[in-house]
N, C-alpha and C positions, 0 to 999 in steps of 0.2 A: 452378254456382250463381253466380248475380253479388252482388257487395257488396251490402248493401243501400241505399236512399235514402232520405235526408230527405224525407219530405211535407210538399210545397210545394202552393199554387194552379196552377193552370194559368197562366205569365206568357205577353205576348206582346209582346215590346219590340223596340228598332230597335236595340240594338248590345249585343254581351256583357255579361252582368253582372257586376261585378267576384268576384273568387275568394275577397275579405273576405265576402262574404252568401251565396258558395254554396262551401264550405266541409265537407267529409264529418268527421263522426270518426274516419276512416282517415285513415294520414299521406296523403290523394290530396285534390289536388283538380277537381274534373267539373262538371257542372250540371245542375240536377237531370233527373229523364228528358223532365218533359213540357217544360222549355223548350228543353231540348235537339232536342227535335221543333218547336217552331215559332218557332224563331231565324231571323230576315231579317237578317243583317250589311249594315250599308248602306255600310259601306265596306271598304276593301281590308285583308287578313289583317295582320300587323303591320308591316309594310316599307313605310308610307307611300304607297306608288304611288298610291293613289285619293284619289276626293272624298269625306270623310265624309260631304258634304251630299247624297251624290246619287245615288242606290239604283242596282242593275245593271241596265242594257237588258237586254232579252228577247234579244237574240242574245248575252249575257255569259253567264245564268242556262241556257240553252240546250246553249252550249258546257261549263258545270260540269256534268263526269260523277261528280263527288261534293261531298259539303260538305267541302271544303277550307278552306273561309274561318270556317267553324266550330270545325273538328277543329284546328287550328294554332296559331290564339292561344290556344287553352285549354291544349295539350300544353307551348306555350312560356311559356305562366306560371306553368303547373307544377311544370317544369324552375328556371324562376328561381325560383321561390318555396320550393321545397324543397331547392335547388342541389345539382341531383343530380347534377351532375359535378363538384362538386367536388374536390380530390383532398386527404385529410387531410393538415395539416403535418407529423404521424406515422404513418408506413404501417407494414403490417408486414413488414417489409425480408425474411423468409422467401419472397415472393411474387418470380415474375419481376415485373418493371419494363418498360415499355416507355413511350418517352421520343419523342412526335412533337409536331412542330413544323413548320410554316409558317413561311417567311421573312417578317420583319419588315416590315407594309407600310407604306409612307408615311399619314398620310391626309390625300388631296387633297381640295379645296373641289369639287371634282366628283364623288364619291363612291362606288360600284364600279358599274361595267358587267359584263355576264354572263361576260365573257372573266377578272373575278377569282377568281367563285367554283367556277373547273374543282379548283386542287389543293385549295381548302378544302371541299370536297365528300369528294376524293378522302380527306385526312387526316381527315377525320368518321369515314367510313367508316373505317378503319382504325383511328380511336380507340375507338368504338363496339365492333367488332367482338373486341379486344384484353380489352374489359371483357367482356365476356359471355364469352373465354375464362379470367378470372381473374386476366390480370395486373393491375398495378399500372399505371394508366396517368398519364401527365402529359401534358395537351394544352395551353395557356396561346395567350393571347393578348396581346399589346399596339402599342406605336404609335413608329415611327419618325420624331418628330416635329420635329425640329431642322433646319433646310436652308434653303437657298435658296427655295425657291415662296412659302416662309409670309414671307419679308421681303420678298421684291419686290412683294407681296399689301399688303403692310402701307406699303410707300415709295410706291403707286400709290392705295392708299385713306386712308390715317391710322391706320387701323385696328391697333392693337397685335399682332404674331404670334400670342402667348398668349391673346388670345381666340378670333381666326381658326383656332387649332389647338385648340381645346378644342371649338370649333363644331363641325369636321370629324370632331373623335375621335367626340362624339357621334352623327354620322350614320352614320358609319362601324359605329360599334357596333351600333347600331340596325339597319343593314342586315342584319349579321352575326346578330344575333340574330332577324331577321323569315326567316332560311335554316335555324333549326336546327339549327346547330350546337353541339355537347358542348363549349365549350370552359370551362374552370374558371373563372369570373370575377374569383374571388377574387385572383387572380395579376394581374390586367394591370396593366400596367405603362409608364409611357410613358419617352421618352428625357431629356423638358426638365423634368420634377419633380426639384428641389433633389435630392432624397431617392435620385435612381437617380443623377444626373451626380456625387452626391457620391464614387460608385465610381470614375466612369469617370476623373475627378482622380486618383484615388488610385494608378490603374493608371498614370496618367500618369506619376506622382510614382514610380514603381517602374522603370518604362521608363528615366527621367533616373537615378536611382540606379545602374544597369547602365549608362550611358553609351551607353544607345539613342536615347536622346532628346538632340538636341544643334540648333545654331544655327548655318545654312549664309545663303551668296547666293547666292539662285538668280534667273533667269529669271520672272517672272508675267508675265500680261495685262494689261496698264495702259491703261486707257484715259483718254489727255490732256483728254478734252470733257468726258466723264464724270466727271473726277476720280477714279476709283474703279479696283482692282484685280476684275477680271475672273473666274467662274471658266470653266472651259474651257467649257462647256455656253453658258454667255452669249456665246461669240465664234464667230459664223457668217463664214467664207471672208474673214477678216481685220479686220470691221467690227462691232460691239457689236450684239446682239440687239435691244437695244433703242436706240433712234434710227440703226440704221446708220453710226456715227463708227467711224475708224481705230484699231486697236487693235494695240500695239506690245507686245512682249518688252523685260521692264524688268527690270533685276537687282535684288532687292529680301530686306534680311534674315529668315528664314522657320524655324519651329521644321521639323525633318525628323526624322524615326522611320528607326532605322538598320534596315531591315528582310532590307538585303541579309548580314547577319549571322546569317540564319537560312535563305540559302538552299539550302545541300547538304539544310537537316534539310528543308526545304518540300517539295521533288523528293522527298527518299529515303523518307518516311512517306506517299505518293500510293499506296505502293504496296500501303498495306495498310486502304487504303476499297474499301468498296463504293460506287463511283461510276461514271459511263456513264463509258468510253472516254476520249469525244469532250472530256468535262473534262478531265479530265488529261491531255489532251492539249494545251487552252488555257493549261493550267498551267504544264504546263512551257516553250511558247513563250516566255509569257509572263516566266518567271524565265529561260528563256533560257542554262542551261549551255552554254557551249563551252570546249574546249581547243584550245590555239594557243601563240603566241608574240609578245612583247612582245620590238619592234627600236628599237636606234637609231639616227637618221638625221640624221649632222651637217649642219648647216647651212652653207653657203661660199657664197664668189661664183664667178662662173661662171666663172673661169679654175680653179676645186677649193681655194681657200687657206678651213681652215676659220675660222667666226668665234666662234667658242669657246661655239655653241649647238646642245642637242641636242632632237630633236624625236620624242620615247616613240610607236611606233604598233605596233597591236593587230591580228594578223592568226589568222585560222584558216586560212591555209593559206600556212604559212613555204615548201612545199616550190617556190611559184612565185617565190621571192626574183627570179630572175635575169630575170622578166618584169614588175618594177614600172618603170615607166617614165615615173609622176610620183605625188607626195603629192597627198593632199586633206586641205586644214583644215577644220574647220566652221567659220561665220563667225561665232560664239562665241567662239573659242578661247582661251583666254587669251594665248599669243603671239602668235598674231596681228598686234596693234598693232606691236609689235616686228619685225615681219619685213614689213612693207608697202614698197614702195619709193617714193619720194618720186614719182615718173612715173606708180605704179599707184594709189596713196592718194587719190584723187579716185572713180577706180572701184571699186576696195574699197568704201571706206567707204556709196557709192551701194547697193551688195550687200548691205552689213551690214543696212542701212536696208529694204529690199525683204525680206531672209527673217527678220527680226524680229517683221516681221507676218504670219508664217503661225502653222500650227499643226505639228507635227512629225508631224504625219498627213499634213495634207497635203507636206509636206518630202520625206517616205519612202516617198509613192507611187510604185509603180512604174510605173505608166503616164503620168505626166508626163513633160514635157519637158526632160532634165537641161537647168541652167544652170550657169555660175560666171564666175570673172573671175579671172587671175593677180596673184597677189601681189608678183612683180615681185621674188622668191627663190629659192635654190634649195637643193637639200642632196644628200646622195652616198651613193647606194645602197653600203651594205658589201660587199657580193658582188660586185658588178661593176666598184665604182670609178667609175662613170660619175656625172655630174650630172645632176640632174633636174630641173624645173622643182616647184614647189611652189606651189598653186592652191587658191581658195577656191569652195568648192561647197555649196549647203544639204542636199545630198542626205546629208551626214556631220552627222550627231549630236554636241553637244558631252557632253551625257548617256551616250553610249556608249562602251565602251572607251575611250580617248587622247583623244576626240575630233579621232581624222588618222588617213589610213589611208593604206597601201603600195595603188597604184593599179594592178594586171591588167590591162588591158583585153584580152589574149589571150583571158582564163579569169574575168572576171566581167561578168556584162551590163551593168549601171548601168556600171563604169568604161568596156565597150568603146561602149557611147552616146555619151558625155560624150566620147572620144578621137576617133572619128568625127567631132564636131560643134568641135572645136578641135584635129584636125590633129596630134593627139597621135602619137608612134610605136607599135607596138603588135606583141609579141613571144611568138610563142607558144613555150612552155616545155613543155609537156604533150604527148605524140604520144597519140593514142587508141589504144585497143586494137581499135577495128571502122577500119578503113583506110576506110570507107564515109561517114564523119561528115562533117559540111560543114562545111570550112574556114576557110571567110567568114565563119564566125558564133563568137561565144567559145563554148569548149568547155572545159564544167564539171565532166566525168566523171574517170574514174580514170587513169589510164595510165603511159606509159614517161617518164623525164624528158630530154628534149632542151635542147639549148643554155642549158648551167648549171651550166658550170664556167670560172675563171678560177686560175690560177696566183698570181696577186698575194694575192688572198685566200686563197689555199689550200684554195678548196670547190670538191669537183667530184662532182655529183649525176647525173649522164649514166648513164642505163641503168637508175634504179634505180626502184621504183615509188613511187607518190605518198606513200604512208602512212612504207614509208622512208628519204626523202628528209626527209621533216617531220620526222623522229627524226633526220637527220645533220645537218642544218640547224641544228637547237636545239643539239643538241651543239656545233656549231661554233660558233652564238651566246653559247653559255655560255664556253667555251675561251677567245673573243676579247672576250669582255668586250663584244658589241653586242649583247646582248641575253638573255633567259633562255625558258624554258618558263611558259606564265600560262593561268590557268581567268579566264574574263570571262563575266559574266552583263547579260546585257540588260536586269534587274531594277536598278530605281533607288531610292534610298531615301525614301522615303513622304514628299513633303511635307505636313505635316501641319498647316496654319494657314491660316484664311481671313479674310480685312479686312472681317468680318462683323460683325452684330450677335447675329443669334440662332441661336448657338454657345454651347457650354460653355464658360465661362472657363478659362484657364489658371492653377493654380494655383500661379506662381510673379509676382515681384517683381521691380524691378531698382533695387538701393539706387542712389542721386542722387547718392554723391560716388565711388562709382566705378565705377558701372554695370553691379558684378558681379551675375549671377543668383542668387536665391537661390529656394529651393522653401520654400512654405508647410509649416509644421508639419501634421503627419495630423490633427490634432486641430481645425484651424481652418475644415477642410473639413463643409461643401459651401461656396465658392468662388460667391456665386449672381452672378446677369444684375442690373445696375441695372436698375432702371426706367428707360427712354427715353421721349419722345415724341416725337425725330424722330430716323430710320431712316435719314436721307437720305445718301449719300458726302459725307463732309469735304470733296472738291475740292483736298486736299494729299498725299493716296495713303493719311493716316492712316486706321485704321477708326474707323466711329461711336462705335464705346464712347469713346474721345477724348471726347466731348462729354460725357462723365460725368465731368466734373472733379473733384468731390467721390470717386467711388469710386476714380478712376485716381489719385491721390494720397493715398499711406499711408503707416504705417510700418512697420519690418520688427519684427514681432510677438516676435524674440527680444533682440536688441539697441536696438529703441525707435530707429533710423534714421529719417531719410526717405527713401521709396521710392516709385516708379510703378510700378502694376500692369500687365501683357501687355494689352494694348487687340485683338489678332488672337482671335480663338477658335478654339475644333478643326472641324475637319471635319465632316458629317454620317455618313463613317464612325466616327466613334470610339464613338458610343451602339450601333451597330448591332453593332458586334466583339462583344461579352460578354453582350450579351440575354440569351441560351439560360442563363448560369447564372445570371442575378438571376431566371427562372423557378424556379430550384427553393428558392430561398429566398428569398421577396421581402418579407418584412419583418424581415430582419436588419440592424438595426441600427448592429451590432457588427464585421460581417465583412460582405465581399461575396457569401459564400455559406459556408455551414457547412462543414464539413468533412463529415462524415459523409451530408449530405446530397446533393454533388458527389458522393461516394465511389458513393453508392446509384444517383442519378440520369443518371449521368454514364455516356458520351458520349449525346448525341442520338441515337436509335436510327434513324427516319425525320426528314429534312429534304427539304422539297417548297418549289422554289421556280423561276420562272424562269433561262431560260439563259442571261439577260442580266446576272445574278449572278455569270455563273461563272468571272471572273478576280477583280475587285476585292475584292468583301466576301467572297467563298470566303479568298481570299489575305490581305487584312489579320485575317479575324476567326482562321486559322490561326495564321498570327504573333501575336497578341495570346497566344492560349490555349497556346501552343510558351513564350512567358515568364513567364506564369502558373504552369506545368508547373513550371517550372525555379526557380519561387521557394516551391514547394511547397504556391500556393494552389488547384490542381486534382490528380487521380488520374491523369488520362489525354493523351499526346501530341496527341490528336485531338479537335476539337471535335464532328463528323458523321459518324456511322459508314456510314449509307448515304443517299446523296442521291439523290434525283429530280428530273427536271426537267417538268413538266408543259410541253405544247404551247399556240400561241396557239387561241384561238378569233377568227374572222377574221368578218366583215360576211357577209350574206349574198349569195348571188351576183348582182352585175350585168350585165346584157345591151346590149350596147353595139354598133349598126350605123353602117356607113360610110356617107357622104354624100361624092359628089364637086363640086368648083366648083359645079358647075349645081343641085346642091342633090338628085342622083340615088342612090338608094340603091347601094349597090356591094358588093357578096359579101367578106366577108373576106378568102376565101382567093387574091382577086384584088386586093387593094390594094394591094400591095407594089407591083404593076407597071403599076400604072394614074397614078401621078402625085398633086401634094396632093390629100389628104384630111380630113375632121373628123369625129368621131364625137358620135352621137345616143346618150341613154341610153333602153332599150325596155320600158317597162312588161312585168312578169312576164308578166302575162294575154296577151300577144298574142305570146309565145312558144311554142313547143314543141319536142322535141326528134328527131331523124330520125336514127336507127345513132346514131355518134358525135358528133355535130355540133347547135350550138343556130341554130335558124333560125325563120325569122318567119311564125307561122299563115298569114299570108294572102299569103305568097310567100316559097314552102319555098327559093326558087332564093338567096336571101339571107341568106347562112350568117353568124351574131352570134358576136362576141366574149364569153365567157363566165368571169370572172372575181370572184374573192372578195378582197377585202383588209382590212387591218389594222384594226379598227375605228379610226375617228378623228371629233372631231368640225366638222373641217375637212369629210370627204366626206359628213358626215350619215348614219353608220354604226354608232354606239354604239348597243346596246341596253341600256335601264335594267332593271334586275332586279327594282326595287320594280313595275315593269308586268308584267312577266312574273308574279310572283306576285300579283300580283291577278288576274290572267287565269284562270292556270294553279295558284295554289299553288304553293311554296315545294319541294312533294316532286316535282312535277312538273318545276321545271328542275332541282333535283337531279339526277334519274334521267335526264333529256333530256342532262346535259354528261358523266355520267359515262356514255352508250348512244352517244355520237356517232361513239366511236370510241376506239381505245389512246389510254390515261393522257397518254403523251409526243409523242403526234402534234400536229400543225396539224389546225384542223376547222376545217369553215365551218359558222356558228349557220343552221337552216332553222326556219323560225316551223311549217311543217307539221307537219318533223318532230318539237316537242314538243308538238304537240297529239294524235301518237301517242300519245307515250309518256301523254300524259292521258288517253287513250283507255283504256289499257291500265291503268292505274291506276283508272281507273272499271269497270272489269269487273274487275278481281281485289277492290274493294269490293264490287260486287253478287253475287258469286260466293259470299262470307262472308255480307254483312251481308241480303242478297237482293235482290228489283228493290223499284224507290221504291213508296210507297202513292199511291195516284189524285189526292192533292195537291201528290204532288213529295217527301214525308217520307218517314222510314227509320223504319223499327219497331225498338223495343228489341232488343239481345244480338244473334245472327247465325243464319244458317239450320244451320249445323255440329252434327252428330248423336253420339249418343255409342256409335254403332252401330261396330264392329269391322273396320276397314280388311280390304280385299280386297289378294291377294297382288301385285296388279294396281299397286290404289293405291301399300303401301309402296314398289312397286319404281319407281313414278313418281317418288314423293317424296325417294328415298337417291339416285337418278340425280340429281335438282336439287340437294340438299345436297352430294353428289361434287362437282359441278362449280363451282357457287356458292363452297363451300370453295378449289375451286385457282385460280378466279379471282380469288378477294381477294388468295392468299396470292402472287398474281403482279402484282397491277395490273392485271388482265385485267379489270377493270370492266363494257364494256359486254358481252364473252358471259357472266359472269355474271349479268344481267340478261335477258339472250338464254334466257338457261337458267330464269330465272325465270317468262317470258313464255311458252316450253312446257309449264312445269307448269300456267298456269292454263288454258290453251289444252283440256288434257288433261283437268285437273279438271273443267271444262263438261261433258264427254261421261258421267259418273257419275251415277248417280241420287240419291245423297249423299254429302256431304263429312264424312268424318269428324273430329272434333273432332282425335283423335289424328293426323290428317295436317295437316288446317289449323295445328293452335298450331306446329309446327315451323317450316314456311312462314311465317309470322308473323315468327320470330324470323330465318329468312334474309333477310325483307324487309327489318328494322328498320334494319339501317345504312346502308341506302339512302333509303328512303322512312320517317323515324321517324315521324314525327307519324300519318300512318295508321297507321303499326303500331303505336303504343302504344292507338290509342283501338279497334285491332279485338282488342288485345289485351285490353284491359278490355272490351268487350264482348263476349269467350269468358268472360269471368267472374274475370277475376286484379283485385284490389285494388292493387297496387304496381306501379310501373312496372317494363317490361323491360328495363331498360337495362345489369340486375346477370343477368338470366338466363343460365341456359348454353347458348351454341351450338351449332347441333344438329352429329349428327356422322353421319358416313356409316358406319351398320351393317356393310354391306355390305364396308365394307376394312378398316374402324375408322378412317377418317383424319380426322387432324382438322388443321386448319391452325398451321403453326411455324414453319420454318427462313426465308424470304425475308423476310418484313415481323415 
């Protein structure tokens, strides 16, 4: 039986009617049946893409194999208007919890393209699905809104950040909501509202209390033309992104986050996520454990008289002592200056000048050209007693280890380059264990230790194997007092301050008569953004807030001093660290997140987000929630208990032919050897493809280049999603991103191939609801009979529930859909569908395709949406989906 309906006229209007006039006395709201039969939508479903003003061409209306542009705004105003995903402030904690979430996206003034909405499909689905098994779910949204884009936006238009970011949240939403997605609204939450940064201060204020938060000189981008400090993104191959000026490494005082105080726990707790591999592998590069040993290496003049200076260097492999055969500084160094020789100090200091303006990417490349210049010093290896030269090279980090290192060139490549190219001597210590290995080249494997023992020093290593030699080595450095045993990590401590405007303040002080730091009382917090109206760089390296005279001079609120306030602000990481728990309680006032509600909600159970994430904010938002842990305001060591990385979606494919000089076409696979060339790009249509290979209809002998990339809107490759849903409906590229292919793969977007899968969504419609009437309308309810399924049908139907079930419970998206696509395939051949098979199928569709499936659910005759239904279960094993997601 279907609900009943309000008796209305027959309407016949050009856009939906609002859901205040059509209204059921069930908690539902629909329209009534006869307008719902002759609705013309004259613009696009709710994501904006179309012209309100301008009805669908005959080849739009054509292509729609259902009313999608009907069935979607009504299901999505629904949803908002009765906020059925809500998640109450008080659940009943007896229930499981399942806790997914989406990494925190920016929102850009360009708004999402289709390559966004792969994992927020994916997380739909998995929230959706979770609820119809009876946990307790929390899915939330909000907006990572503080950064860089929104001020250079605002220093290039006038236009204040806070409105340009409110603009964007809006579209942004609006997108998000014209895709139907479940996500709780009541929760979002953005980074730059007083009311959330007043946390992220407060974590501040707790970090500086622990003595994690402290005040270093470091190294920034300063750029002299610009006036302004740089952040790394703004400085392309040594020159400012913007106007192309030079852009220098400038020592400059900076707040830092001690983070390398938490790095045994960051490595040792890797090991108990579910997370791909290939992260934790970035991970740990990245934090960078090693064991070695820290030497010392006196400084003398070149007859050996030392000059009462020693030079700390950091090595992983002590046991080559006896083949260093020169130091390298970084041209940082702090001695440095000090050990320059008055003859070399003209080329020095030229060097200092030349690697100041790289980046320590480019520095550390390996495939560069090593450079340096001698120092015009030298110091006296321990072991051998010999002098060395001591040289200054970019290729040494002042950030790592000692910043100097004991120089191999036997046994490491960058040093035997750099010796090669300035004549260095170069001493192999290591004999191989394959007698076969080529000698000419450094050899970096294991072996027997040769020539590496002296009498004067009393170390003799000869014969022993690598590992211990490294062990009698240390010992002897300890004995003699040149050195000890040392764990060095590649992990630097978080600079955490930017010479920005719109950043969270920092909520400390520095009284005026002695410059001591003082932290704001917890109580004076939230710490807000003056109002500015210009954005622009001071031009004296100070930041903009400087021009807020009035707010930058105050007093110190317990003593009644005078004091200036921090002018630098945090980073765009610091909002983004603690997101996930201002989700579970976001209008606490009191606390940053309840106790007992962390307790419940806590950790994240799915986390879906790019793998371009997977050092930075993986690493700082760990460390944040590791001191959180430890001061007793969360339950759990880990923030993410299993992460995903969803794959890009890539442009569709371009065909691209060679042309030589004379402007003659020329077969791919013959360019290489034919001489210059340039390439023509080849309309699809006048391609085709032969075996393996894409080649041109009307001259197969000319085999095309055949490649997909990154959408960008440099190559004219973004697809806007508000078009696609206009086209196709919102469930359409749903099921299109999740059928392309596995969750974590790379895809390339084909415009065909979602007009399949709309294809296939129009015949699982008329399959239910039957074929259209001679006007193009659908008739009320669906053709689904209540006639008694055949032994035939259930066992169609529990094979699809089987597999639809281990495909969620795996991320296997698109064969479940695959699986779905068989059942309707199979259904066509039956002479009727019985009710008791279709409403099942219904509910496997739902987390895929909701919006059809709630309105063919209400047309079997249910009053309440499915969204709380129970998922069907496979009879046939009794399995029902748990343990992965």
């Amino acid at each position: 039986m279907q609900a009943p309906i309000q008796t209305r006229a027959p309407l016949r209007i050009q856009s939906l009617p609002s859901a205040s006039t059509l209204r059921f006395p069930l908690p539902f709201v629909v329209l009534p049946r006869t307008s719902r039969r002759l609705v013309r939508v004259r613009c696009c479903a709710a994501g904006g893409g179309g012209n309100g003003n301008n009805p669908r061409s005959p080849a739009q209306q054509q292509r729609r194999s259902y009313p999608f542009d009907e069935i979607e705004p009504r299901w999505q105003r629904y949803w908002e208007e009765n906020r059925t995903f809500r998640t109450p402030d008080e659940v009943d904690t007896s229930k499981p919890k399942c806790y997914i979430l989406d990494m925190f996206p920016y929102p850009s003034g360009a708004g999402l393209h289709v390559g966004h909405p792969l994992g927020y499909t994916a997380t739909d689905i998995l929230s959706r699905y979770k609820r119809m098994q009876g946990f307790n779910v929390l899915h939330p949204m909000g907006w990572d809104a503080f950064g860089l884009p929104a001020e250079q936006y605002a220093i290039e238009t006038g236009t204040h950040p806070k409105i340009t970011t409110k603009q964007n949240i809006e579209r942004f939403r609006s997108q998000l909501k014209s895709l139907g997605f479940s996500y709780d609204w009541d929760r979002e939450i953005s980074t730059t509202e007083p009311e959330y940064y007043k946390w992220t201060q407060w974590i501040f204020l707790q970090l500086l209390k622990k003595g994690l938060a402290y005040q270093a000189e470091v190294p920034v981008n300063w750029c002299p033309a610009l006036g302004t400090v740089l952040a790394n993104e703004e400085v392309v191959n040594g020159v400012s992104e913007r106007g192309g000026y030079p852009v220098i490494r400038k020592p400059m005082q900076q707040w830092m986050l001690k983070i390398t105080a938490y790095a045994d726990r960051l490595l040792e707790d890797l090991d108990e996520l579910d997370w791909p591999d290939s992260i934790k592998e970035m991970q740990q590069n990245w934090i960078g454990r090693s064991e070695g040993a820290e030497l010392k290496f006196s400084v003398v003049s070149t007859q050996g008289c030392e000059h009462g200076v020693e030079l700390p260097v950091y090595t992983t492999r002590p046991d080559t002592i006896f083949g260093a055969t020169y130091l390298v500084l970084a041209p940082e160094h702090h001695l440095l200056p000090s050990l320059i020789s008055e003859a070399q100090r003209e080329s020095v200091e030229e060097y200092r000048d030349l690697a100041a303006k790289k980046s320590e990417l480019e520095r550390t490349d390996l495939q560069k050209e090593k450079s340096g210049v001698f120092s015009g010093s030298y110091a006296k290896n321990p072991a051998t007693g010999e002098v060395i030269p001591i040289w200054v090279a970019d290729y040494v980090l002042g950030s790592y280890g000692t910043g100097a290192i004991m120089a191999v060139p036997a046994h490491d490549s960058r040093d035997h380059e750099f010796a090669l190219k300035y004549n260095i001597p170069i001493i192999r210590v290591v004999s191989p264990f394959d007698e076969s290995c080529n000698l000419g080249k450094p050899y970096l494997g294991d072996g027997v230790m040769v020539n590496s023992s002296n009498s004067v020093s009393g170390l003799n290593i000869n014969g022993l194997s690598c590992k211990d030699a490294a062990s009698e080595v240390i010992n002897w450095l300890e004995r003699t007092g040149y050195g000890k045993k040392k764990v060095n990590y590649k992990l630097r401590d978080w600079l955490f301050a930017r010479q920005r405007y719109w950043g969270e303040p920092f909520p400390v002080i520095y009284l005026d008569d002695t410059g001591e730091v003082v932290p704001l009382p917890e109580n004076e917090l939230p710490l807000t953004l003056p109002e500015l109206d210009d954005f622009t760089p001071t031009g004296t390296g100070e930041p903009p807030l400087a021009k807020a005279t009035s707010w930058v001079q105050t007093m110190d609120p317990i003593s009644g001093r005078p004091a200036k306030r921090e002018m630098s602000t945090m980073p765009q990481w610091a909002g983004s660290c603690w997101y996930y728990l201002r989700f579970m309680d976001p209008k606490n006032s009191a606390a940053l997140v309840g106790r007992a509600k962390e307790g419940y909600w806590g950790p994240v159970d799915i986390y879906v987000g790019g793998a371009e994430h997977s050092v930075l904010h993986l690493l700082y938002a760990r460390f944040w929630h590791k001191v959180l842990y430890d001061i007793g305001v969360v339950s759990t060591k880990e923030p993410f208990r299993c992460l995903i990385n969803q794959g890009l979606i890539l442009g569709e494919v371009e065909y691209m032919a060679w042309r030589d000089q004379e402007g003659r076409l020329v077969s791919a696979d013959s360019v290489s050897i034919t001489g210059n060339h340039y390439q023509e790009k080849i309309p699809v249509d006048k391609v085709t493809k032969i075996g393996d290979f894409y080649v041109l209809k009307d001259n197969p002998d000319i085999r095309l280049v055949a490649r997909a990339y990154k959408m960008s809107k440099s190559r004219g490759n973004v697809i806007n999603p508000d078009d696609v849903v206009c086209e196709y409906g919102a469930d359409s590229l749903r099921l299109y991103e999740m059928f392309m292919g596995p969750l974590r793969d790379s895809k390339t977007w084909s415009t065909g191939g979602i007009e399949g899968v709309h294809r296939f969504l129009g015949r699982t419609w008329r399959l239910i609801v039957g074929p259209p009437l001679l006007d193009g309308m659908y008739k009320d309810g669906t053709v689904a009979t209540d006639d008694k399924p055949s032994f035939e049908q259930l066992r169609t139907l529990h094979k699809c529930i089987g597999k639809v079930v281990e495909e969620i419970q795996e991320t296997r998206f698109n064969t479940g859909i695959s699986a779905m696509m068989e059942f309707v395939n199979s259904a066509y051949k039956w002479d009727t569908c019985p009710k008791s098979i279709i409403e099942p199928f219904v509910l496997l569709l739902s987390p895929f395709a909701p919006h059809m499936a709630e309105e063919l659910w209400f047309r079997l005759g249910h009053s309440n949406t499915l969204a709380y239904e129970h998922f069907p279960e496979d009879l046939s094993t009794r399995k029902t989906i748990g343990g992965s997601v």
